[in-house]
N, C-alpha and C positions, 0 to 999 in steps of 0.2 A: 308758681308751678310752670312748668316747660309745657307748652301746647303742643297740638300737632303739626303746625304749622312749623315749629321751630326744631322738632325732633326730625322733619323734615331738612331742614336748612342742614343741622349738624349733622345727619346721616351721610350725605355728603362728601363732607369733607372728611379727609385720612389723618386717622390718629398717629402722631410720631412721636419720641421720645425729645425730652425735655432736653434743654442744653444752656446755658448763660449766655445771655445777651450782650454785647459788645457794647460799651458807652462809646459816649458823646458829646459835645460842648454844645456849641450855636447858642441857641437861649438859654442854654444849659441842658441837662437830659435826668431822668429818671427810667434807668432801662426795665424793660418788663420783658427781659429774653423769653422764648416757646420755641421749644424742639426740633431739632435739625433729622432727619431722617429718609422721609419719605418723599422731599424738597431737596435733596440732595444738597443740605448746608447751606439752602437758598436763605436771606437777609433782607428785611422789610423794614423803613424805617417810617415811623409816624410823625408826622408833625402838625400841630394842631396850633389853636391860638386861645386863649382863653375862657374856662369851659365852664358850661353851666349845666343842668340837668340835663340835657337832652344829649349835648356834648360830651360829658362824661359817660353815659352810656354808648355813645357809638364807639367814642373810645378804649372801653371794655369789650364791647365788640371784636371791634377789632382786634386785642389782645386773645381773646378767646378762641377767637378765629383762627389766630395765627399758634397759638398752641395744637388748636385739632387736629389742623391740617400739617404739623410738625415742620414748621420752619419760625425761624429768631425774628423776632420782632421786636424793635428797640423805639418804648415813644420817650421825645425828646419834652422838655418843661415846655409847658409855655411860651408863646409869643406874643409880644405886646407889642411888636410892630413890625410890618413887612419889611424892614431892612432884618429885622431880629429873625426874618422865618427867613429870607432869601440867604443869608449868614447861616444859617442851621440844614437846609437844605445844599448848599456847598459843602459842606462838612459830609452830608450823608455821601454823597456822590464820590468826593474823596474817600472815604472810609471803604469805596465798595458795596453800598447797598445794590442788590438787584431791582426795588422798586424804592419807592416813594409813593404813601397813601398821606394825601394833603388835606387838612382841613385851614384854607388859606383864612389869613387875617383877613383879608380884601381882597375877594374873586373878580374883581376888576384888573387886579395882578399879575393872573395867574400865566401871563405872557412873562415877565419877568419870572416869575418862579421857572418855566421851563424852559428858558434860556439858562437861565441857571445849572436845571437838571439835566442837559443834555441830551444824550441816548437812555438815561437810563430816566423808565417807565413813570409817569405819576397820574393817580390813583386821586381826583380829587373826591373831597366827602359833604357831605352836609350846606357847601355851599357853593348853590353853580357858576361857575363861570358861565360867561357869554358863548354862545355857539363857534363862534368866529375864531375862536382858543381852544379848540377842541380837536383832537386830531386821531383817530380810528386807531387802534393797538399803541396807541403810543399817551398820548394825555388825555382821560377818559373822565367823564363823571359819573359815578356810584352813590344813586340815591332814590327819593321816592318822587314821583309825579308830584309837584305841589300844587299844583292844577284841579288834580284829582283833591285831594285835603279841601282846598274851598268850596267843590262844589256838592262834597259830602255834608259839609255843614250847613250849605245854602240850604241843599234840599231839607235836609231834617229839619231844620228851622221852619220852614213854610209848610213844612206838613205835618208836625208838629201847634202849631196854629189853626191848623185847619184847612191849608190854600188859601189865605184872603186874597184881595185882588192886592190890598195895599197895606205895606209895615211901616212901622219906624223901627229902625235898626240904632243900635251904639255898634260900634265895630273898632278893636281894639289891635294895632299893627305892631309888631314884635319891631327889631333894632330899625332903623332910616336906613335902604340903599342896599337892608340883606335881600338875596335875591327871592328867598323861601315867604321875606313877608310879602314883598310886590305881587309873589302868582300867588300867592292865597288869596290876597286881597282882592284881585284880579277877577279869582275865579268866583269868591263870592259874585261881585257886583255883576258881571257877566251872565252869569247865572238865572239871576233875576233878569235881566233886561231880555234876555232869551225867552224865559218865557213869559215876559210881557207882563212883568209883576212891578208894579207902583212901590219904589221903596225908598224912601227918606233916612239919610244916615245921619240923624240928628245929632251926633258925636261921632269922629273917626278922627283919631291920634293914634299915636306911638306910644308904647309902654315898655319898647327896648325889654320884651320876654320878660319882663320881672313882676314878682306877685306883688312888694310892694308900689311898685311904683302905679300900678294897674290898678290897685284898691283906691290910692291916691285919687287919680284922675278922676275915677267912677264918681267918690264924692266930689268930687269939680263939677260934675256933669249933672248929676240929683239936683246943685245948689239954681242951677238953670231953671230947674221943675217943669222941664221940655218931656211929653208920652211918649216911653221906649215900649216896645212889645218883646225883645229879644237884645243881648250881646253876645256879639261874634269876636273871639280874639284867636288872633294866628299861633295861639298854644295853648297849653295849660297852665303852665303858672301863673300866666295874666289873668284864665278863667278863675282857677282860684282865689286869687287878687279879690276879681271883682267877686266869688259867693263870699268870703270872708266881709268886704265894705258891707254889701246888700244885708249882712245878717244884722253888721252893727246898727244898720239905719232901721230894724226891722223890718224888710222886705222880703218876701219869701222867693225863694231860689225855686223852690218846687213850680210857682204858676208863672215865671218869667224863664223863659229858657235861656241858657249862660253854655255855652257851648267853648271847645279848646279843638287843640292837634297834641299828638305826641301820644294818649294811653299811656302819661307819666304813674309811678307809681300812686303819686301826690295826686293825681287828674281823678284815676279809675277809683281813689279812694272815695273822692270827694260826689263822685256821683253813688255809690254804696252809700255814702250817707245822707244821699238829697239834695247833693248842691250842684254841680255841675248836671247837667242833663245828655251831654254828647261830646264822645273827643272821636279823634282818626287814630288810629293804632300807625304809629311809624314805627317800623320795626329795627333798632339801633344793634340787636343781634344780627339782623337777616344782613341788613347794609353792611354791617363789619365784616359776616363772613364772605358775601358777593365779594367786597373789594379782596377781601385776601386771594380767595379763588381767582376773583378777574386778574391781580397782581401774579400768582403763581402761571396761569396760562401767560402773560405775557412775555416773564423773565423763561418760563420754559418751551414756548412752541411759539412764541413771537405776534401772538394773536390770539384777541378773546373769544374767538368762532366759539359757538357749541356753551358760551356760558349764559344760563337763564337767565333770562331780562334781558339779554343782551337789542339793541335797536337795529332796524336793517342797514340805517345809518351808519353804526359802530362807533356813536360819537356816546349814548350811554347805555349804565345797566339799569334796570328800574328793580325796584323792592317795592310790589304793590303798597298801597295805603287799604286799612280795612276800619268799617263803620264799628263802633263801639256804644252802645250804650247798656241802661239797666239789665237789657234780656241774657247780655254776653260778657258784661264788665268781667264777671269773676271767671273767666277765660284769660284774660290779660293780666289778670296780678300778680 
């Protein structure tokens, strides 16, 4: 169901009529043209890199965004490598797009992406660039505080527990070097040390966002037979991952709390049925339609003044992070 939150977001933005989408090569393209109208035939081109749930939704997002608000939005196939997205973003630039919304292979790049794109605007998504690549109305990031995401999960975990003074944690890191898994991680640990909380991460690995590969590890981790109190993973698939392990080995999900990010559909399910205990709602609508909006104010008044989330900075938009669990899950499905 659409909440209020998000009948909110789409209220927004201006419905226009449909119109076909214009291809494209680079990595190749699959256009999903949305309507030229009230955008004045303005042209949005997506470029993403290989998607997984979370990914997929923003990328729907973003397509839906860009229908409401009636302007062509064309997203390009996949990229498997930042020569393969900086080759596809040339193209868009040539073709004439008015923006570029980027979901960069490796935001460590995204200096070469924008040498690339010129004048014309980009719209990065899902994974930030470093501050220092960032540039106010012109290359922006559009996303959620990931700051906020870890320290939602810290908290509920420890109070959840009851406040001990002291845990042991498993804590479970989505891809090496993404910037989303470092400030989760970040903000977990932070968290605790702030308030002076004794925590032991007797496991903390990578599971590169994947349920199998997260179930895997988990049993890696059991064969130890090291006291966990709690797992923290920088999403849900990984949380999923590990209730799926924990049920095989008999352990019960409901007295160890197994916590995610995202409010995937898979996530909010898994807590309805007793296994996960807590995700963060990242809103893959709200960020698609922010970027479209922030991308329409750019290509049309030269500047994202006046768009919500916007920082005093002007370097991003933010799409708050919201607590989910048992009391609200069925809000998010």
């Amino acid at each position: 169901m659409m909440n209020n939150r998000l009948k909110k977001i789409a209220a927004l933005l201006v419905a226009g009529v449909m119109v076909v989408g214009m291809t494209l090569t680079g990595c190749g393209n699959s256009s999903s043209g949305s309507g030229g109208g009230s955008a004045k035939g303005m042209k949005i081109f997506f470029s993403t890199l290989t998607l997984d749930t979370f990914k997929e939704m923003l990328q729907n997002g973003v397509v839906e965004g860009g229908k409401e608000a009636g302007v062509t939005v064309d997203v390009g196939e996949e990229c498997g490598s930042v020569d393969e997205q900086v080759a596809q973003i040339k193209q868009a630039v040539d073709a004439g797009y008015d923006a570029i919304i980027c979901n960069p292979v490796d935001a460590t790049t995204a200096l070469q992406l924008e040498v690339t794109a010129g004048d014309t605007p980009i719209l990065f998504v899902n994974s930030q660039p470093d501050e220092q690549y960032l540039e106010p109305d012109k290359y922006m990031y559009v996303g959620s505080y990931d700051k906020d995401a870890g320290n939602f999960q810290a908290e509920y975990v420890w109070n959840k527990l009851g406040q001990p003074s002291s845990m042991n944690i498993v804590l479970f890191q989505g891809e090496p070097g993404h910037p989303a898994a470092g400030l989760r991680t970040t903000a977990v640990k932070e968290y605790y040390k702030k308030n002076g909380i004794d925590v032991t991460f007797v496991f903390n690995d990578t599971a590169y966002w994947d349920t199998a590969k997260a179930a895997e590890e988990f049993k890696l981790f059991l064969k130890t037979k090291q006291p966990f109190d709690a797992v923290i993973c920088n999403n849900d698939s990984m949380a999923v991952g590990v209730v799926q392990a924990m049920r095989e080995v008999g352990l019960d999900p409901g007295k160890i709390p197994v916590v995610g990010v995202d409010a995937t559909t898979e996530g909010c399910q898994s807590i309805i049925d007793g296994g996960m205990q807590f995700t963060v709602y990242q809103s893959a609508t709200g960020q698609g339609a922010a970027a479209i909006q922030t991308a329409i104010a750019l290509a049309t008044k030269g500047t994202a003044k006046g768009i919500e989330g916007l920082t005093e900075d002007g370097y991003y938009v933010w799409v708050p992070y919201e607590p989910v669990d048992a009391s609200n899950v069925k809000d998010y499905m």
